[in-house]
N, C-alpha and C positions, 0 to 999 in steps of 0.2 A: 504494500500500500504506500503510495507517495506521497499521501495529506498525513497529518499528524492528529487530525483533528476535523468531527463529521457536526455541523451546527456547534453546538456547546458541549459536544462530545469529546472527550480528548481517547484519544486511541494509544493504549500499553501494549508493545509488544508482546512482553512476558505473559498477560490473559488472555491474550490471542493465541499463542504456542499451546495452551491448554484446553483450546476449543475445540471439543469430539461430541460431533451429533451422537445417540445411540445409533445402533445397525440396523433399528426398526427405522429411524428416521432417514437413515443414510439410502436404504432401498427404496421410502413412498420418493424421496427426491429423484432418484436417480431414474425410477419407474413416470414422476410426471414429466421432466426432460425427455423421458423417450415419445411420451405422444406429440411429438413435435418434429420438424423433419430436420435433419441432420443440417446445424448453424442456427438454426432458430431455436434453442432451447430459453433463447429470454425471455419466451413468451410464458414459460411455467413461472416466473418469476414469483405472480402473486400465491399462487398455491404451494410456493417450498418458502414464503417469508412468511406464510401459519405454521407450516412446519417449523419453521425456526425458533420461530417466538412462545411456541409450545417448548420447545424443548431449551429454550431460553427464561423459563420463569415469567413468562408474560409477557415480555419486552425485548426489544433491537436494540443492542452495546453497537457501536461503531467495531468492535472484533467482530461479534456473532457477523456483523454484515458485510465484512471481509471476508471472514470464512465462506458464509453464501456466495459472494462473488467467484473465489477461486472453485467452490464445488460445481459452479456452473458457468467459469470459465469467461466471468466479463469482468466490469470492469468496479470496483469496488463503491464508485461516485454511481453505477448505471444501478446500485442496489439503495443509494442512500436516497439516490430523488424517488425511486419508487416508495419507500417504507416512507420518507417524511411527507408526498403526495397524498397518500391515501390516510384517512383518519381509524382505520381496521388496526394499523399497526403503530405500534406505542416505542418511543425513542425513550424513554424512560421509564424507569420501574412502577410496576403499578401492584395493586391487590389483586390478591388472587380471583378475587370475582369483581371484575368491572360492568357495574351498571352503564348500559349506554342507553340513554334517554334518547328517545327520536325530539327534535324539536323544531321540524318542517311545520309547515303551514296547517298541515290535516289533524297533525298532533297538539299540534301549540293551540288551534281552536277547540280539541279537546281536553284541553286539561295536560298535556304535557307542563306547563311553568309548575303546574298545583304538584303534581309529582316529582319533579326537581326539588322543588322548595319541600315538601313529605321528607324523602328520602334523606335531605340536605340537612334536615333537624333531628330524624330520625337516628342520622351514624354519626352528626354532628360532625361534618364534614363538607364545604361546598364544592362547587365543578372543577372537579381536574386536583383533589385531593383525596388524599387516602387512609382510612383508621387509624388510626395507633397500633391496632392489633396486626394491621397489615391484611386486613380479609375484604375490604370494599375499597374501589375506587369509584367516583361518582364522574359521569363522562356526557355530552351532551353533543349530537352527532345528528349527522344530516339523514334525510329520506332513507329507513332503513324497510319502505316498500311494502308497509303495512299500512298503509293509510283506512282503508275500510274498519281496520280495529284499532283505532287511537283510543285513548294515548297508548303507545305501547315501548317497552326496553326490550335491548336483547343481551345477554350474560352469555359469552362464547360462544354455543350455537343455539345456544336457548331463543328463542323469543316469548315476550311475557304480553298480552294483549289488552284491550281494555280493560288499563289498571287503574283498579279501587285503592282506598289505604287499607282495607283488607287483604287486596291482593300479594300489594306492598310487602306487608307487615309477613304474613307468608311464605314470600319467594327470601326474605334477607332469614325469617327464622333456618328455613330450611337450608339456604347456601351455607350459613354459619353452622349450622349442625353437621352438614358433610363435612364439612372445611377443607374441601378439593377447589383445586385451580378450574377455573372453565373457560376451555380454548375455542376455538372458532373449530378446532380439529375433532373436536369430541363427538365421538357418534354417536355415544349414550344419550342424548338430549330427549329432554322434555317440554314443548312448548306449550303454554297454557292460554287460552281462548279466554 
């Protein structure tokens, strides 16, 4: 890597040296590079930066996004505009389970602000900060193409839909009782209407 440094990120070699996806992670990568025709593998880029960020504790270090570059052979800057373009992937450490509020027009007319502001008193915590205990981050994101059921959040793959402060009150008990991470990667999901 020839920058030193990705945004506010500052890049250590030495935690980069230590960067090993698992071998489960290393094949779904190497498996979505193949459905793409030989030179064109930047196009798996957004589906191995879940990968990544799953098996990166939630978040994209300027290493992890090194590492992705060299596994898929571009260029380390062609990995940083991607992850910092898209609001799915987080350049900084977040909780284990990030609330992401839709707050488009379809949402925001239903009650999307009311469920910010819920949430926000509820973990005592505002937009774009994280517990104490490190289990919620509160995150507030564009069209996530539920409009028919606003307001609604989505938690990894989860989506949570016309939500109540019962619904609310709910979906945080039960994240907090699993106390598992929830990626965009997770298949086990459960979304609630």
């Amino acid at each position: 890597m020839s920058a030193h440094a990705h945004g506010t990120q500052h890049f250590d070699e030495t935690k980069r040296a230590n960067i090993k996806f698992s071998a489960e992670a290393l094949t779904t990568i190497e498996n979505l590079m193949k459905r793409y025709p030989e030179g064109k593998s930047k196009s798996a880029l957004l589906p191995v930066l879940h990968v990544a960020q799953a098996e990166s504790e939630g978040w994209l270090s300027a290493e992890v996004m090194d590492y992705v570059a060299e596994l898929m052979g571009i260029q380390s800057i062609e990995v940083f505009e991607v992850a910092s373009f898209y609001s799915m992937y987080n350049l900084r450490p977040i909780g284990k389970c990030q609330l992401e509020v839709c707050r488009t027009s379809s949402c925001w007319a239903r009650g999307a602000e009311d469920v910010v502001d819920y949430i926000s008193k509820k973990l005592n915590i505002k937009e774009g900060e994280t517990t104490t205990d490190g289990m919620f981050t509160l995150k507030t994101v564009e069209c996530l193409g539920s409009c028919g059921s606003a307001p609604m959040l989505q938690c990894g793959a989860e989506y949570h839909e016309n939500l109540t402060e019962a619904k609310i009150d709910a979906l945080i008990d039960r994240y907090r009782s699993e106390g598992t991470r929830k990626n965009y990667t997770d298949l086990n999901y459960t979304n609630s209407k």
